[in-house]
N, CA, C and O of each residue as an XYZ file, in Angstrom:
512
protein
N      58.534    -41.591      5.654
C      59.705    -40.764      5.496
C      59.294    -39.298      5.614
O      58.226    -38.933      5.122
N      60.129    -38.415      6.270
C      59.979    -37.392      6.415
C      60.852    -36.628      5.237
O      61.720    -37.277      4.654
N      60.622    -35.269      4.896
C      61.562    -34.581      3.969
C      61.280    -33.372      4.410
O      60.214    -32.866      4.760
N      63.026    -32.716      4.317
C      62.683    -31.137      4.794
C      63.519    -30.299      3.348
O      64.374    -30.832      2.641
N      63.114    -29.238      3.232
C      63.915    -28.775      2.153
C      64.742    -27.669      2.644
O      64.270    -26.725      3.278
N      66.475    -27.847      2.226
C      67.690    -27.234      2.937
C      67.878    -26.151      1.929
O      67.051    -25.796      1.089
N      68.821    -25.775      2.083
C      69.707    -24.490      1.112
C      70.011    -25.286     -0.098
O      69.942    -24.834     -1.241
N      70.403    -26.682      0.260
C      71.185    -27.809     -0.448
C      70.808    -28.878     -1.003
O      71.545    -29.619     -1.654
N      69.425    -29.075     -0.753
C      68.634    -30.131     -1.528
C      67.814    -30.730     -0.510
O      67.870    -30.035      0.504
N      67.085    -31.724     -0.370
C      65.982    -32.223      0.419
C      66.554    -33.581      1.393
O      66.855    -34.735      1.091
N      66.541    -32.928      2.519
C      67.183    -34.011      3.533
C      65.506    -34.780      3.860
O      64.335    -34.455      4.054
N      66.406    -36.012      3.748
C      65.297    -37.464      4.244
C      65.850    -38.198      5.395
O      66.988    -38.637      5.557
N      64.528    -38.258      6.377
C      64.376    -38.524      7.979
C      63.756    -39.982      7.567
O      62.562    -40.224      7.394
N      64.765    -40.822      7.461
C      63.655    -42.082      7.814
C      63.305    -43.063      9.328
O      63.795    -43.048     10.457
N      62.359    -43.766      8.761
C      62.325    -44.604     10.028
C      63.114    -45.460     10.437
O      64.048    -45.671      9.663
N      63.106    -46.129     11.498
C      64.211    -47.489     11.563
C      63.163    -48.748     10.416
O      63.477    -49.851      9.970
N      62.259    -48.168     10.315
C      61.411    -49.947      9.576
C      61.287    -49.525      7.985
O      60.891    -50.359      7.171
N      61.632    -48.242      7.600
C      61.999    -47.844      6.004
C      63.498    -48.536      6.115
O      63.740    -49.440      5.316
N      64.357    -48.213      6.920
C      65.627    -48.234      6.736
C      65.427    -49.890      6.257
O      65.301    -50.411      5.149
N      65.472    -50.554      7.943
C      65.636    -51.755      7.876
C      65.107    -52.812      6.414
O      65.834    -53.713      5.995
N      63.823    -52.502      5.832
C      63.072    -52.986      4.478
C      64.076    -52.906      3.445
O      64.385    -53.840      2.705
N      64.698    -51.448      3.424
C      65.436    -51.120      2.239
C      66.783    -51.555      2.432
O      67.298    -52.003      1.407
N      67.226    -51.552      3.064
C      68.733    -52.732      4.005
C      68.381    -54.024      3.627
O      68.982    -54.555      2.693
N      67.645    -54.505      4.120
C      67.339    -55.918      3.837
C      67.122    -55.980      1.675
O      67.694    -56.667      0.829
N      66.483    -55.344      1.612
C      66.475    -55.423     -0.260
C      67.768    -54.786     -1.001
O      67.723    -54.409     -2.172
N      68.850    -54.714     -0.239
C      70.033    -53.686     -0.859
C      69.912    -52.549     -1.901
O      70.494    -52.404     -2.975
N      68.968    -51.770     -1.263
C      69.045    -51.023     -1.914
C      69.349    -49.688     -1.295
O      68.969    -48.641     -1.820
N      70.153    -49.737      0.015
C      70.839    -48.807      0.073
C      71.945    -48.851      0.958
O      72.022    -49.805      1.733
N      73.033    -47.746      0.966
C      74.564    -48.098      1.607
C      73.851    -47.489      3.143
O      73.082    -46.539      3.289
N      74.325    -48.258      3.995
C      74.033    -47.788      5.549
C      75.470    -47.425      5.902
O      76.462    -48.153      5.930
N      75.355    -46.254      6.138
C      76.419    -46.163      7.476
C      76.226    -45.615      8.865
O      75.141    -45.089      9.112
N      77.201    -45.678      9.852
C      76.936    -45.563     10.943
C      78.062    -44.720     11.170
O      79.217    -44.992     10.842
N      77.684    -43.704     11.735
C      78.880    -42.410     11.921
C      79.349    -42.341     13.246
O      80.227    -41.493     13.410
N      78.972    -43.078     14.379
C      79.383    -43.417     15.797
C      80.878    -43.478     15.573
O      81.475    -43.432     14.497
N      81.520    -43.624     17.181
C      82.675    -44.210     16.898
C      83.145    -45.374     16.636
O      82.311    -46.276     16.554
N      84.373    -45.667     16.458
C      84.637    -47.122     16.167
C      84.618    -47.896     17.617
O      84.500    -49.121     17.598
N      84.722    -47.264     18.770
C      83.988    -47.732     19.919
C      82.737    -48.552     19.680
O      82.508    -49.747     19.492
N      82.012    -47.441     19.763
C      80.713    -47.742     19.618
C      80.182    -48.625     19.056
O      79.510    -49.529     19.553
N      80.523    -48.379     17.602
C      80.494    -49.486     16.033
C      80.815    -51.039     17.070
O      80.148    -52.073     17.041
N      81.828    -50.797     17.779
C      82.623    -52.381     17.895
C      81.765    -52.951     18.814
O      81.480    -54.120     18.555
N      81.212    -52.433     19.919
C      80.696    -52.720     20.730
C      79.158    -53.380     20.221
O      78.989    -54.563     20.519
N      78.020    -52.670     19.461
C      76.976    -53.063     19.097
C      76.697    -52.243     17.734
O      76.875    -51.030     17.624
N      76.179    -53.199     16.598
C      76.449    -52.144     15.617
C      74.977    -53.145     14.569
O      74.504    -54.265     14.758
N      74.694    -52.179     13.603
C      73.663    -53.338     12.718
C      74.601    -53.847     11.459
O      75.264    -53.147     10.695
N      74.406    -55.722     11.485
C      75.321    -56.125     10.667
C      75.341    -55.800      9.609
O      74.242    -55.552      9.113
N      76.998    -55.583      8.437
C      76.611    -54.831      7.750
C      76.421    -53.903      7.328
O      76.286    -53.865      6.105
N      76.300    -52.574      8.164
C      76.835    -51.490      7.875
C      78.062    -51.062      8.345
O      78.567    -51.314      9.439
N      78.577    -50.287      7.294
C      79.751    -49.597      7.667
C      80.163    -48.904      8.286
O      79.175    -48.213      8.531
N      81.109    -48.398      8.909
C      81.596    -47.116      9.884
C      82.412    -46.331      9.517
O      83.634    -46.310      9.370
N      81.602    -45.687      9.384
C      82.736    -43.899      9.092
C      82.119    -42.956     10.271
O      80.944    -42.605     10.375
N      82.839    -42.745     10.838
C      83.098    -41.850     12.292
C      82.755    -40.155     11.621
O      83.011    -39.581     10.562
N      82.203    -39.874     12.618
C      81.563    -38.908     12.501
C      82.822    -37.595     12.553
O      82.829    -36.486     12.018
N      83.732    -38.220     13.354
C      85.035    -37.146     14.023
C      85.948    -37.130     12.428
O      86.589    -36.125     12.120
N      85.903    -38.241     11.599
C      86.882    -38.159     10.258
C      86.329    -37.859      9.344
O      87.130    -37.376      8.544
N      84.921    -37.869      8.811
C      84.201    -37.588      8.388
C      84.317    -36.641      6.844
O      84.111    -35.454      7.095
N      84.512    -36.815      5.781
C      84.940    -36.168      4.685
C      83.439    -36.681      3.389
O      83.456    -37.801      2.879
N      82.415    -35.764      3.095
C      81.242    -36.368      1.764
C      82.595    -36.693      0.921
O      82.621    -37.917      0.797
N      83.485    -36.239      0.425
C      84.398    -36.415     -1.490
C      84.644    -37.806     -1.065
O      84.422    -38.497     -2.059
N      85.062    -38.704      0.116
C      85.215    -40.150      0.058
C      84.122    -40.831      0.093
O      84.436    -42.004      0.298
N      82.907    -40.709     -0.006
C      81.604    -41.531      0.347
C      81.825    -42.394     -0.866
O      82.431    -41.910     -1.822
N      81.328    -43.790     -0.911
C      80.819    -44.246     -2.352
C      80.166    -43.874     -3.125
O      79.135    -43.410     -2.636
N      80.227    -43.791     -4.683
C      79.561    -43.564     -5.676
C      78.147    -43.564     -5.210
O      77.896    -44.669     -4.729
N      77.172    -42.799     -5.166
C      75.735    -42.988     -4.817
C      74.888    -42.721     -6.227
O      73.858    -42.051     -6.308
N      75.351    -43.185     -6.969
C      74.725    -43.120     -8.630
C      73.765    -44.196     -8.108
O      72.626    -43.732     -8.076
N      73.815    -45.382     -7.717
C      72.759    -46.462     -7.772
C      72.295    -46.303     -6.556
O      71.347    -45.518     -6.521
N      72.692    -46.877     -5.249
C      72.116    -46.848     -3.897
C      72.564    -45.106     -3.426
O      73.468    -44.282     -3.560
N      70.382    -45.403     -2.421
C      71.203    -43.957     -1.271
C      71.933    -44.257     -0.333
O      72.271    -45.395     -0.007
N      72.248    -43.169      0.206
C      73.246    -43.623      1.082
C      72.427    -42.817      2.321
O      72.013    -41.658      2.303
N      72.343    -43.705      3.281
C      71.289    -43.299      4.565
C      72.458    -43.545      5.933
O      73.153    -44.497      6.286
N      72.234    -42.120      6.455
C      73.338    -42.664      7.900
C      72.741    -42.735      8.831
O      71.577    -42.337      8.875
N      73.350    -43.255      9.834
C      72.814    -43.318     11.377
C      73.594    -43.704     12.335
O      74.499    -44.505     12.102
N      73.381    -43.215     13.544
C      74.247    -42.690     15.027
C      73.536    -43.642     15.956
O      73.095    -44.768     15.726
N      73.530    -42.916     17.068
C      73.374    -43.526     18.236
C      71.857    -42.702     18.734
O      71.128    -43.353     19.482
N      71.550    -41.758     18.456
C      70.338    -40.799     18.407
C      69.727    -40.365     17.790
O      68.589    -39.984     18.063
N      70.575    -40.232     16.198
C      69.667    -39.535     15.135
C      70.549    -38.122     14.863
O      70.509    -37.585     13.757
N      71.343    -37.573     15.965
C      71.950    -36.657     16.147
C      72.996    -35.861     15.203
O      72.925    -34.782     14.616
N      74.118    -36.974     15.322
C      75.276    -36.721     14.816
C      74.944    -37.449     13.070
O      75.849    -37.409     12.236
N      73.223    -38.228     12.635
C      73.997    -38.434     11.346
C      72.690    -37.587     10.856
O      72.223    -38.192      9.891
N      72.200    -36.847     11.040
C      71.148    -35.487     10.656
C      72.591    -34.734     10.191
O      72.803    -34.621      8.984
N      73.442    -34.293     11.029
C      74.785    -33.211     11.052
C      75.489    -33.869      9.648
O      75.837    -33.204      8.672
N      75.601    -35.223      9.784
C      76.591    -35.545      8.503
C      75.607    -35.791      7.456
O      76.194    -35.745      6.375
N      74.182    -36.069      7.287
C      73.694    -35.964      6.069
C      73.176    -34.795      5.694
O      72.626    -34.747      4.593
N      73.240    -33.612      6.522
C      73.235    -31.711      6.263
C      74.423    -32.072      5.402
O      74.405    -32.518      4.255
N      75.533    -31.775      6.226
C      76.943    -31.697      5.716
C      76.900    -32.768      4.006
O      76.698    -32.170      2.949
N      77.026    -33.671      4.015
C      76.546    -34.347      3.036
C      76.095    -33.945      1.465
O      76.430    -34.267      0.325
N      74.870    -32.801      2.283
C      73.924    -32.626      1.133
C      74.502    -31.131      0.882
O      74.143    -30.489     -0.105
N      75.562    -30.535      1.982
C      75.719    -29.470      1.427
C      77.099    -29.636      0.078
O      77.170    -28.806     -0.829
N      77.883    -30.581      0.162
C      78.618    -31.066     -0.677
C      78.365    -30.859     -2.065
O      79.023    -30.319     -2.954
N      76.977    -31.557     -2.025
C      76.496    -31.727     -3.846
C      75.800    -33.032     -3.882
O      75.268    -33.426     -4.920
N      75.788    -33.550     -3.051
C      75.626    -35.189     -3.121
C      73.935    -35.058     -2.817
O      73.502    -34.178     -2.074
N      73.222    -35.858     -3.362
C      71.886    -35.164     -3.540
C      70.842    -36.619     -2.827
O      69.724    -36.441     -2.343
N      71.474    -37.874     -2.914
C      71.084    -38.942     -2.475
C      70.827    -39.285     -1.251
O      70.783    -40.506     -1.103
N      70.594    -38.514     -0.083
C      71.104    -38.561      1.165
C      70.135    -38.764      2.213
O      69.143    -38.043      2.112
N      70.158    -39.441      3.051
C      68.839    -39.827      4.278
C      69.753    -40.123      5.811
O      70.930    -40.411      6.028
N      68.830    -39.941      6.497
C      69.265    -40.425      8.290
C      68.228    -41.124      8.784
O      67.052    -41.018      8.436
N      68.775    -41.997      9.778
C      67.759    -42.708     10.393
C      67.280    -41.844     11.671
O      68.101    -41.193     12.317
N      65.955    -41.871     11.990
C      65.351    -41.141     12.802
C      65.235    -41.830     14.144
O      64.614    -42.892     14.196
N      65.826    -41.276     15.322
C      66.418    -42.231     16.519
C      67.152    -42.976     16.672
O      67.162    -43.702     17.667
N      68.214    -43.045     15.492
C      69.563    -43.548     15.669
C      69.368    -45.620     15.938
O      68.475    -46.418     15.651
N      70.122    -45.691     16.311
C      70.792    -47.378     16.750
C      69.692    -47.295     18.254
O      69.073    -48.352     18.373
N      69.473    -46.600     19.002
C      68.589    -46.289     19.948
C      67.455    -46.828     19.326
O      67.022    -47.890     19.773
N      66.802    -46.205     18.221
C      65.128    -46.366     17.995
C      65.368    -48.103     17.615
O      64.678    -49.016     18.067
N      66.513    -48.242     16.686
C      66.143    -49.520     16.361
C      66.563    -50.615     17.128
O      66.057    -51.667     16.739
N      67.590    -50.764     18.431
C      67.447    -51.689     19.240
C      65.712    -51.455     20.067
O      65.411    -52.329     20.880
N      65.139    -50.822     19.932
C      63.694    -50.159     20.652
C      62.607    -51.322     20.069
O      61.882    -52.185     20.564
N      62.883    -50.901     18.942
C      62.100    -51.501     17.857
C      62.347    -52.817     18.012
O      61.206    -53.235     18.207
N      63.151    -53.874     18.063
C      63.958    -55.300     18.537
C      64.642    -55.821     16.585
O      64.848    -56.809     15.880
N      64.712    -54.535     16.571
C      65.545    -55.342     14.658
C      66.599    -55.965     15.199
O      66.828    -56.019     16.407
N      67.541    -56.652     13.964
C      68.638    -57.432     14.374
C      69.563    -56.478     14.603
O      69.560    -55.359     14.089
N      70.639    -57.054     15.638
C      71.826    -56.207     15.369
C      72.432    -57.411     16.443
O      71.877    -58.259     17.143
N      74.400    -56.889     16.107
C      75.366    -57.679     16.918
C      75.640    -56.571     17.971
O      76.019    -55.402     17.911
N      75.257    -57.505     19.049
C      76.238    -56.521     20.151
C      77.331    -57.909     20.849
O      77.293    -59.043     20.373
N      78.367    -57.463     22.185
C      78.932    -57.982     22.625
C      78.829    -58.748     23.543
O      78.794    -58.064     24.565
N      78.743    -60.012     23.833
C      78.737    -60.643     24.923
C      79.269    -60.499     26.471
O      80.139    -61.308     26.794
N      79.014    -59.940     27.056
C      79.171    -59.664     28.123
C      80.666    -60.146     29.072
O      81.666    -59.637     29.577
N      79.958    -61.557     28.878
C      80.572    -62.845     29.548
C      81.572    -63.032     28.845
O      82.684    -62.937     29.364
N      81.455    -63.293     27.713
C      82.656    -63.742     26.517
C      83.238    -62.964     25.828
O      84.126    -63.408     25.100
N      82.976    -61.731     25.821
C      83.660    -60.480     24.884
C      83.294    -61.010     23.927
O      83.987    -60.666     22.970
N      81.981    -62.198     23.482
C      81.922    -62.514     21.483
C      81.382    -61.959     21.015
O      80.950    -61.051     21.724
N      80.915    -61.919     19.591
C      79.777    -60.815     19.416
C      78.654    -61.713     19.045
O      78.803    -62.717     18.348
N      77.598    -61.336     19.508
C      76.230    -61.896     19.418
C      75.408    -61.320     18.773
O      75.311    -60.095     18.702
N      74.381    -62.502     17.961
C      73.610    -61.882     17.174
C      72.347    -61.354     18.499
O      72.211    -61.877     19.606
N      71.642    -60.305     17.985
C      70.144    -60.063     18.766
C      68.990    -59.581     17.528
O      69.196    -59.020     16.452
N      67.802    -60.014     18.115
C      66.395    -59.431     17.546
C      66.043    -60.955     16.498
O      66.738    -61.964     16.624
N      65.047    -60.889     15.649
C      64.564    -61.724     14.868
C      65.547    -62.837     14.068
O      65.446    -64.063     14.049
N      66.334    -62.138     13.549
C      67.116    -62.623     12.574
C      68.116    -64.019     13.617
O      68.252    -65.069     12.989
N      68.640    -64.004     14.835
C      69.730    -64.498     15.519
C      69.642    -65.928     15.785
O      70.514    -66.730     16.117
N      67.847    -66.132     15.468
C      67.613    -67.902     15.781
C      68.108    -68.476     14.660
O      68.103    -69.702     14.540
């Protein structure tokens, strides 16, 4: 994990294989700030979508117990919403580093769409 220190508290850069460990042990809320395009099309099961374009920290869930770690399609747009985030007050806050990009890279699980069938399919380790 990387950490940088803001105006606003200490933003955390993680990896896709911190994320994925700590996803898999629930111990933290994932979201994905893409669009609901995007989300629909290929997304990691399981996390949620809050769009980067509606985007409000005062609705996030309670982050008293889990952090709450976001991630995009690059790393891009959820660096911007976990700044924004941390400038709020909300102090719990991380991004995944290379987005939905690093971790289809990486071969973690995720659903994308079937081509052929419009279904959604599992991919990576988890799908056998």
């Amino acid at each position: 994990m990387q950490t940088e220190t803001t105006d606003h508290g200490t933003l955390e850069t993680w990896t896709t294989a911190e994320v994925s460990d700590a996803f898999d042990r629930g111990d933290i809320v994932l979201i994905d700030v893409r669009t609901p395009q995007e989300y629909l099309y290929e997304r990691i099961s399981g996390a949620m979508n809050y769009p980067m374009q509606e985007f409000d920290p005062a609705t996030l869930p309670d982050d008293s117990g889990k952090r709450i770690v976001f991630h995009c399609g690059s790393g891009k747009r959820s660096e911007a919403v976990a700044r924004k985030t941390l400038a709020s007050g909300r102090a719990r806050v991380a991004h995944m580093e290379g987005g939905f990009g690093a971790w289809k890279a990486d071969g973690l699980p995720h659903t994308t769409t079937d081509a052929s069938t419009g279904a959604p399919k599992k991919v990576g380790p988890a799908a056998s």
